[in-house]
TIDREN-896011 format. One record per residue: x, y, z of N, C-alpha, C in turn; residue in three letters. Coordinates in steps of 0.02 Angstrom, whole numbers, plus 50000, padded with zeros to 5 digits. Layout:
residues N
XYZXYZXYZALA ...
//
This chain:
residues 414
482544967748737482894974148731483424974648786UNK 484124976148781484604977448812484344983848857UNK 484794983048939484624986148982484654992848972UNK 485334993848935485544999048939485395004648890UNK 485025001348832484755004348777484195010748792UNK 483995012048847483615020548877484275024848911UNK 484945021448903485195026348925486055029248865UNK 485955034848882486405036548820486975039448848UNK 487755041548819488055046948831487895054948809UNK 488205055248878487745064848864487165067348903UNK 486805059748921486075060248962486275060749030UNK 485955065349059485855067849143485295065149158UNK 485515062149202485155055949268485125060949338UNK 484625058949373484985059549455484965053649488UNK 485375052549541485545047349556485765047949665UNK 485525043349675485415042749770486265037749761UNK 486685039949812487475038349796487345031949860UNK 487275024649847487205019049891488085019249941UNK 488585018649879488995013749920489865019049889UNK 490235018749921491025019949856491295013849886UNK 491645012049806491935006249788492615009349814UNK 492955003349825493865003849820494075008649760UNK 494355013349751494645017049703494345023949695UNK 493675025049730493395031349765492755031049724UNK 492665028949694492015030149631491605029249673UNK 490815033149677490165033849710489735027849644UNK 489365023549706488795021549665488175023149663UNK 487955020949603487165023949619486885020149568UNK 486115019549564485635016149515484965017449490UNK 485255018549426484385019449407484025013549360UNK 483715011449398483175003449405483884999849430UNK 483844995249387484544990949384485034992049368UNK 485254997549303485725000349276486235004949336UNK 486875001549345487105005349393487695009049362UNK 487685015149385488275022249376488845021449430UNK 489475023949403489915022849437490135031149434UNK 490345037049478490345045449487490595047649539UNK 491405049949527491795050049588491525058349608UNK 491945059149646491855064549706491445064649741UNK 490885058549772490365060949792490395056349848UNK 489685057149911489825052849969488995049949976UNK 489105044550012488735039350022488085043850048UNK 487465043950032486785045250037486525052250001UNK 487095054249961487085062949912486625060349867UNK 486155066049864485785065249806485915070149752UNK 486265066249697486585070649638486645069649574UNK 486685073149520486535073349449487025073549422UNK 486885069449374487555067749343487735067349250UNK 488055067549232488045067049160488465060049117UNK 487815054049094488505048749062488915052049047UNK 489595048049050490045048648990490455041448957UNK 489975034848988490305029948966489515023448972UNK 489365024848929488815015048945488885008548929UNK 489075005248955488944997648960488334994348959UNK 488344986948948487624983148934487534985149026UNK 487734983049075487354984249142487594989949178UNK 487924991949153488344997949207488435005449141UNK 488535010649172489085015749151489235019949192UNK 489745023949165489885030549203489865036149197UNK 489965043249234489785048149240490105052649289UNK 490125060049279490325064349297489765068749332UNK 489895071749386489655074649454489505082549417UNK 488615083849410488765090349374488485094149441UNK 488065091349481487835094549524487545091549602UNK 487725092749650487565088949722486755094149743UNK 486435089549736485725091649745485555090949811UNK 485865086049867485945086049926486345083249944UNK 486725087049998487535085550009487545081450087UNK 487825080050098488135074250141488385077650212UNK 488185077550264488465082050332489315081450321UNK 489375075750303490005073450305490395079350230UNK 490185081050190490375083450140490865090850146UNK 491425091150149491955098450152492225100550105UNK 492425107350120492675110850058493475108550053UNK 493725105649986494395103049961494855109649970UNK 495415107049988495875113650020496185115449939UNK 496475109249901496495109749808496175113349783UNK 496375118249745495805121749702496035117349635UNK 496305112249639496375107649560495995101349588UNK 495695102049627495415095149677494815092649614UNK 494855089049588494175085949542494495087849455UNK 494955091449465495435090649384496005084649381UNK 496335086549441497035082949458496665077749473UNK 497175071149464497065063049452497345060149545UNK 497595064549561498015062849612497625062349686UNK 497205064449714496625066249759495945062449745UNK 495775060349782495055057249770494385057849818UNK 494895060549876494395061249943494535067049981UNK 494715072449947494805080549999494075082850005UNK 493615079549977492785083449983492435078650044UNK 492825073550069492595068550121492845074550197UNK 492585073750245492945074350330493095068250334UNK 493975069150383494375065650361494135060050409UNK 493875060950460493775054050501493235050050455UNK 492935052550402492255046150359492945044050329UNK 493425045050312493755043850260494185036350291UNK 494345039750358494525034450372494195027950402UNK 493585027950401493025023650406492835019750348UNK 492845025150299492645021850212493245019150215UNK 493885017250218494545013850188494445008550229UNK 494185008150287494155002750328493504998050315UNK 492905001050294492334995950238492734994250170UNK 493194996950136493194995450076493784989050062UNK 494274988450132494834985350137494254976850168UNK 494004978850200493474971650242493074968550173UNK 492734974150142492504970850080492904967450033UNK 493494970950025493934968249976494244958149991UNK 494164960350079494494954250104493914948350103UNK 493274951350085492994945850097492874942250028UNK 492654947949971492364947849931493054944949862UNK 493704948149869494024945749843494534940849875UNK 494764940849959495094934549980494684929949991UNK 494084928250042493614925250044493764923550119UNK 493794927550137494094926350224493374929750250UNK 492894925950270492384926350300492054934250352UNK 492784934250395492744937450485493554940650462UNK 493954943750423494454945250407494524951050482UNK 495244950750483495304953050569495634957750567UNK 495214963450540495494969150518495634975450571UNK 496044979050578495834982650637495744990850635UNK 495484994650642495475000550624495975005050595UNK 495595009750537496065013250528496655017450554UNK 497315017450550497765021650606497795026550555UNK 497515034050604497405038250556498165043750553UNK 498295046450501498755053050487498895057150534UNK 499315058850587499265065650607499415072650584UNK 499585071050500499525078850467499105074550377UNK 498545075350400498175074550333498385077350265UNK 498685085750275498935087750218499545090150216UNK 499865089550149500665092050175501055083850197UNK 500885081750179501125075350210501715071350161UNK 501725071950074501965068750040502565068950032UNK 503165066050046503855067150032504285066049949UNK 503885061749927503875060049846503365062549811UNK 503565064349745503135066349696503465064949611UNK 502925061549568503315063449511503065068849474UNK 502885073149445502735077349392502935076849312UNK 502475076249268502535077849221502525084149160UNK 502615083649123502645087449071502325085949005UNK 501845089948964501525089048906501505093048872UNK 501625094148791501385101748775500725101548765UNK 500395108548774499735109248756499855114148679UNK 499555110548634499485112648571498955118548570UNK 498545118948606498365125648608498345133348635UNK 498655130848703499075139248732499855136048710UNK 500145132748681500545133548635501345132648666UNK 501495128648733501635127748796501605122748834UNK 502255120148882501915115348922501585115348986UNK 501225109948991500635111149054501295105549105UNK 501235105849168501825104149206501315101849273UNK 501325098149272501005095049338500735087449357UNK 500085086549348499855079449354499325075749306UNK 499325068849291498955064949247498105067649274UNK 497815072349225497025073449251496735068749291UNK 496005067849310495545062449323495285061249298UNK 495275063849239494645059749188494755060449128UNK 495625059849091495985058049053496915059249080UNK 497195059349010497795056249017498255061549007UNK 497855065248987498035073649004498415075349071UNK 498985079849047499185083349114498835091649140UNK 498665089649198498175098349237498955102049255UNK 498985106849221499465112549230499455114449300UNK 499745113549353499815117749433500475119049445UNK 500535123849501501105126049546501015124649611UNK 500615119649640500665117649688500185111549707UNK 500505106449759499945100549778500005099949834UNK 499385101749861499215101749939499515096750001UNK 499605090649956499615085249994500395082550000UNK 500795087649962501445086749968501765092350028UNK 502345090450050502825095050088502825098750077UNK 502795107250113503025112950070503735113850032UNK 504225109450044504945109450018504735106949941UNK 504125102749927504235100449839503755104749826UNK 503435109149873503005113849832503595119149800UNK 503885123249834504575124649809504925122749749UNK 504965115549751505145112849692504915112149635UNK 504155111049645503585113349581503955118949547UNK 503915125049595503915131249558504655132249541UNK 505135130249562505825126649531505985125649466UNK 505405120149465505445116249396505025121249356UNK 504515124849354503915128149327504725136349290UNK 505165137049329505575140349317505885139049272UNK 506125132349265506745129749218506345124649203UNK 505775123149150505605119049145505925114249093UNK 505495107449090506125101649050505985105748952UNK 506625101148912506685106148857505945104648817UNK 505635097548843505125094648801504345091648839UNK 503915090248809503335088848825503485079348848UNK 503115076048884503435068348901503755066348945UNK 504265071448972504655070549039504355068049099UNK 504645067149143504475066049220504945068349245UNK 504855070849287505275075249352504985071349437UNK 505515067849451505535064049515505765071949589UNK 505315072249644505475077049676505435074549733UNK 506035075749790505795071149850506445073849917UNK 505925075149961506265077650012506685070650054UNK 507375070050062507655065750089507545063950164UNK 507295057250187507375055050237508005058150290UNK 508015061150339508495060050394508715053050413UNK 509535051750396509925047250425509825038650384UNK 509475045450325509655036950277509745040550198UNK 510165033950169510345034150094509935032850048UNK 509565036950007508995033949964508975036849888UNK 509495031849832509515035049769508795039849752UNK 509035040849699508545046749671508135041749649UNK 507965037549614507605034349570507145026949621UNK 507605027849683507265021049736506805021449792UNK 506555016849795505995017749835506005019349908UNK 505535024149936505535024850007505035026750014UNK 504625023650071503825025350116503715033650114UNK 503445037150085503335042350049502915046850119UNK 502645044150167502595049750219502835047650294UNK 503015053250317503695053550364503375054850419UNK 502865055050400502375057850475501965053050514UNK 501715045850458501495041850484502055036450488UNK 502725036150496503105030050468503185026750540UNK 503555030550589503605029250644502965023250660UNK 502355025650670501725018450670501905012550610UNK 502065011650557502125008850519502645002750547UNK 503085005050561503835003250588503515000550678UNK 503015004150706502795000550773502464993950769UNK 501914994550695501674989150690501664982950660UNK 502474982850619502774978250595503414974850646UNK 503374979650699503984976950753503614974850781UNK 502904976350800502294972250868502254965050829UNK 502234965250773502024956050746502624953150740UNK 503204957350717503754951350741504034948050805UNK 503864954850858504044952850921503444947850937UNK 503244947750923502494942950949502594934950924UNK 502874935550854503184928450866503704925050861UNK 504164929950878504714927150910505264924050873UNK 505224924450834505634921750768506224926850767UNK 506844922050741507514923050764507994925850713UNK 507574923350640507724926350578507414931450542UNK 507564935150499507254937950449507284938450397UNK 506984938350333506994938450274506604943250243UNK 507104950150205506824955550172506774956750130UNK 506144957550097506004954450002505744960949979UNK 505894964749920505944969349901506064973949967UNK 506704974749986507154976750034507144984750021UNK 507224986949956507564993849949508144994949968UNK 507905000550009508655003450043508735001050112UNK 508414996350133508444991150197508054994250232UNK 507504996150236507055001750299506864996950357UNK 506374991250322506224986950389506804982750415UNK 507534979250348507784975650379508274978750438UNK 508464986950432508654988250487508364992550529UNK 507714993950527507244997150588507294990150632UNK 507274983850596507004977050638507524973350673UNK 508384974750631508784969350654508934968250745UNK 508914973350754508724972450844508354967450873UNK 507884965850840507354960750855507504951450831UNK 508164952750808508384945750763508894944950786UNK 509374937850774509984938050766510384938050679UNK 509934936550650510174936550566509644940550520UNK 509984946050481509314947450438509334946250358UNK 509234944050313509434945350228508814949050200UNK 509094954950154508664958750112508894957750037UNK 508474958550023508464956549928508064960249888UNK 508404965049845508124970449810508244969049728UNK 507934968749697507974969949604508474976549593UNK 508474982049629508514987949629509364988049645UNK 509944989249607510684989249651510904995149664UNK 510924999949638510795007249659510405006849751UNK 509775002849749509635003449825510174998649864UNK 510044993049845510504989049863511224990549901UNK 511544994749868512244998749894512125004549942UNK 511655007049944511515010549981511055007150053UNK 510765000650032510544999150096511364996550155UNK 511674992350098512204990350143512644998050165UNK 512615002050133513225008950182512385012050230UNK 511815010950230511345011650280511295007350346UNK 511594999550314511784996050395512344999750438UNK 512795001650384513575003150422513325008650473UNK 513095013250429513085020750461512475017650527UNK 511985015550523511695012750563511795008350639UNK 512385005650605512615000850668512084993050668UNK 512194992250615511554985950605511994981750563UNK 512654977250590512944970250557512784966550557UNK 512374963250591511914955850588511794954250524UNK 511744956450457511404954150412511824956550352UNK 511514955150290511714956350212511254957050175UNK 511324959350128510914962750063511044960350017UNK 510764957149973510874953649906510354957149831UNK 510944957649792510594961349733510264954749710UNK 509504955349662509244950549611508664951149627UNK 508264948149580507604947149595507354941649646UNK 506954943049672506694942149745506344936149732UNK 505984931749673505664927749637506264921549647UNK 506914924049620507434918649586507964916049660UNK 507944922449706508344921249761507914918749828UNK 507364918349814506904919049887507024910749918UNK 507204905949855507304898749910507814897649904UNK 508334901149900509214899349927509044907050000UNK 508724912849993508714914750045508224909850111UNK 508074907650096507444905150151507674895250195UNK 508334895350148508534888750159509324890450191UNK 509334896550208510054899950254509724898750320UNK 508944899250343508884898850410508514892450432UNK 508294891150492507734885550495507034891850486UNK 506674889550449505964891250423505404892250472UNK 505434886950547505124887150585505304892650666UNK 505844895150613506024900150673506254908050618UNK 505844909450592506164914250503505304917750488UNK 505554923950503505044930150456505094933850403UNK 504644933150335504784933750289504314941850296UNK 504684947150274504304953250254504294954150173UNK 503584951650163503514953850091503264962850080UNK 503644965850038503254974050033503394973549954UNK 503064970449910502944973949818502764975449798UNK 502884976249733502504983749698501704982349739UNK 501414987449711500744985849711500364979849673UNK 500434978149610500274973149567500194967349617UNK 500744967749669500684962049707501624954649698UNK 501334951449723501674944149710501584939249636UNK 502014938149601502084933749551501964926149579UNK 501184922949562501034917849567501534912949579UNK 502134911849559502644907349550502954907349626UNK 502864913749650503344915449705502824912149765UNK 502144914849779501624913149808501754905349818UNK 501834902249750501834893049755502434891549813UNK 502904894449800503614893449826503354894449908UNK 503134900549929503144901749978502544895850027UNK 502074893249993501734890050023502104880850027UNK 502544881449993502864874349992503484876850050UNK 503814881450057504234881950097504064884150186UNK 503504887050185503164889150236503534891950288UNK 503964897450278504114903450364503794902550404UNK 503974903350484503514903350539502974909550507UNK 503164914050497502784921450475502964925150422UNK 502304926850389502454932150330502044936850363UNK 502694944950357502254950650361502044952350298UNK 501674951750262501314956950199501154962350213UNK 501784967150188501364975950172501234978450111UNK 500824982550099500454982450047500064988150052UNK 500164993749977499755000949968499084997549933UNK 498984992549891498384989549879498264986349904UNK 497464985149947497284981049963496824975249923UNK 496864977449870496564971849824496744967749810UNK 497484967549761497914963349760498264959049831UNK 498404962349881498424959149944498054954549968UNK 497304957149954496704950849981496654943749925UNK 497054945649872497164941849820497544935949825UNK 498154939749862498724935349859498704931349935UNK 498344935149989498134931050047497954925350026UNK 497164926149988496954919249963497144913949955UNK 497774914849899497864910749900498494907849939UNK 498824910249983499314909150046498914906450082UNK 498214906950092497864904350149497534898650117UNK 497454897250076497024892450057497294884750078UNK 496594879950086496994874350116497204874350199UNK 497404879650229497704883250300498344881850282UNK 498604880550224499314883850221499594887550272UNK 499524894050266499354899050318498604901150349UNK 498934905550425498344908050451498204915750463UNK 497704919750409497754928250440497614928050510UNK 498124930950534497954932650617497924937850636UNK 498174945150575497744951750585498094956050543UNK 497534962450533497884967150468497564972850496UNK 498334978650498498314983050518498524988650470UNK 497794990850465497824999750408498015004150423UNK 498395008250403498735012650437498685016950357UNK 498165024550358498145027550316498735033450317UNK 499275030350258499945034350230499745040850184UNK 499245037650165498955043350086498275046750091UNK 498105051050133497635054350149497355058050108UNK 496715058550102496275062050034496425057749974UNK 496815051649980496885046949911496385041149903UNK 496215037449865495805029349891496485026649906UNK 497125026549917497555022849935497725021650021UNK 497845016250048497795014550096498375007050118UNK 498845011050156499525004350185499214998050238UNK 499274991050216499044988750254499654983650278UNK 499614981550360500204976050369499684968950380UNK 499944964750367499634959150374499954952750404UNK 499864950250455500284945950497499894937150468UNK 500294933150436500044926950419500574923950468UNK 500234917350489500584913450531500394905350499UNK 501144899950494501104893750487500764889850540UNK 500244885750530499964884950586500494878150596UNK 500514878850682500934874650714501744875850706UNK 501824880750688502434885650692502724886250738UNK 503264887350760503364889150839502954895850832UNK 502854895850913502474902950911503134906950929UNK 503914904050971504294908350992505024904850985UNK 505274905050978506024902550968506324901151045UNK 506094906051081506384904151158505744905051195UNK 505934901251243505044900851292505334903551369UNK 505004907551396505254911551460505404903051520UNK 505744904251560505794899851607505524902851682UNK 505324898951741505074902651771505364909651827UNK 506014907951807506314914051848506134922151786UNK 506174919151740505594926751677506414924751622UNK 506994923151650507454921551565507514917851535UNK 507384919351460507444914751401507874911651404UNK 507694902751361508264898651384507894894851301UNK 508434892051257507964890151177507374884751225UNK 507124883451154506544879051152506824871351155UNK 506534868251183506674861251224506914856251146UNK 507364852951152507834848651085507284843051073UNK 507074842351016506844835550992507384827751018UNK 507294823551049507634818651057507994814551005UNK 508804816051019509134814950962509364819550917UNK 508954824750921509174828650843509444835650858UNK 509494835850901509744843950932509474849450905UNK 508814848650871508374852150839507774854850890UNK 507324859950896506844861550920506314855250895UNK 505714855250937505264850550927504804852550851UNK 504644847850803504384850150758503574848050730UNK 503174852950728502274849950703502364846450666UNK 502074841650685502174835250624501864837250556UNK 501474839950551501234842150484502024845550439UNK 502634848450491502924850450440503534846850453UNK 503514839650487504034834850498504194833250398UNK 
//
């Protein structure tokens, strides 16, 4: 008899909440059969109702917390558990940032296979709410108040939850909610992009930019601490945008190239060097896949940092191959998933191709399961520095290979 055959949809279980997975879902088990039931926190004892069974698993919805969690607070959202957008406003925010930091170590072990992954604590928010500078909103009609509902994809369908406000955004797009809620679009299907502009940069309507302004400054500290650390003379900026790291960083280089799919950002990153005061470098429109080994063969490799930041999905296998045959002194990997990240480590590291030498979380999206991580890979036998201090303390380059007026090179990448 199949496991799952005593359990039905519709049937209320209670259930002791063991563990939450990456994506916020609470686990729990009854015998072997395990439930997957968001909103809830690790040791709650709570009842629940299927609404999905599998031969070993199903899932379920939170009808009642029979014992709640010290850790457990009241959601500032009153759409908190409708809206799709929130996953953790019923957590205190310091578990939260503890749970992102078990769920990122698991991910690294369980899906990169990096044993001792050298992860380092969460860097937490200093405004947990109110924090979001982007938002999209949609539009749906509801066939039965006869009208559209204007807000966000539910949590537990594909439905939009009708609101006039989201906690976790700026008060300037709360404004804008009720903006749009004014003049709303002529039809059900739309999206409405809303987004408070960066100070002292160009960022089309439709292009990408690090979505909170409050944690960016750390973001930007801890991608300048791993480049300064090894010393590398180039840079290479792969899904570039509107140039954020290649010109927060060019100070730290003498050459930088960014490369965006996006030309709308693209034009705007290059009038963002000007206005900036950042000429060292160029911006090249195309995909980042097709240009990445005519960009990476402009510098020497053993003195060149590659910042990968893509979608979430991650890196296109093809590109991954490339990068492990061409080998940068350093790849920074940033990354809002850490799944796909521990994915694509894998296989960068496999072999010691590369070496993780540390990954730093820095929670952007508070009350979300989403979580920014930077990740410093190093070529082993890389230079560690392009110039080596001399003993009076000034840099002077790295000592010439005999004959070749080249720096000395690891024979592994002779």
């Amino acid at each position: 008899m199949d496991q799952h055959s005593s359990f039905a949809i519709g049937q209320k279980i209670t259930l002791t909440i063991e563990d939450i997975g990456f994506g916020g879902e609470g686990i729990g088990r009854s015998g072997e059969f395990v439930v997957f039931v968001p909103f809830v926190i690790v040791g709650e004892v709570v009842a629940v109702e299927l609404t999905e069974v599998k031969k070993r698993f199903g899932r379920a919805r939170l009808v009642q917390v029979l014992q709640a969690s010290p850790d457990r607070v009241s959601p500032q959202c009153r759409y908190f558990g409708d809206c799709g957008g929130c996953q953790y406003q019923h957590i205190d925010y310091a578990l939260q940032l503890r749970l992102k930091h078990k769920q990122i170590v698991d991910l690294f072990e369980r899906v990169g296979g990096f044993a001792k992954p050298p992860i380092d604590a969460v860097v937490p928010c200093p405004q947990p709410y109110g924090y979001r500078n982007r938002i999209m909103i949609r539009s749906q009609w509801d066939k039965f108040k006869k009208g559209l509902n204007i807000g966000f994809i539910r949590a537990d369908n594909r439905l939009v939850v009708d609101l006039d406000e989201c906690k976790i955004a700026e008060p300037a797009l709360n404004e804008q909610i009720r903006h749009v809620r004014l003049n709303p679009p002529p039809k059900g299907g739309l999206k409405v992009v809303l987004r408070v502009p960066p100070e002292g940069w160009e960022v089309p309507r439709d292009s990408f930019f690090q979505n909170n302004f409050f944690l960016l400054p750390r973001l930007v500290d801890a991608v300048r601490e791993r480049l300064r650390q090894s010393g590398s003379r180039f840079l290479i900026d792969a899904y570039c945008g509107v140039g954020f790291f290649s010109l927060e960083l060019a100070d730290l280089v003498e050459r930088y190239l960014g490369v965006e799919i996006d030309s709308a950002a693209i034009k705007a990153a290059r009038r963002n060097a000007i206005s900036r005061g950042k000429p060292n470098g160029e911006f090249l429109a195309g995909r980042t896949e097709e240009l990445l080994a005519e960009m990476l063969a402009k510098f020497d490799p053993r003195a060149t940092t590659l910042i990968l930041d893509p979608p979430r999905t991650g890196c296109p296998p093809d590109m991954l191959k490339l990068l492990r045959q061409l080998r940068p002194a350093q790849v920074l990997y940033v990354s809002c998933h850490p799944a796909t990240l521990a994915r694509d480590l894998n296989v960068l590291c496999a072999d010691g191709v590369f070496d993780l030498t540390k990954i730093v979380p820095l929670d952007m999206f508070p009350q979300t399961q989403h979580v920014e991580c930077v990740s410093d890979l190093r070529a082993p036998c890389s230079l560690e520095r392009s110039k080596v201090t001399t003993h009076d303390g000034e840099l002077s380059e790295e000592p010439e290979a005999p004959g070749t007026g080249r720096p000395e090179v690891c024979p592994t990448k002779a």
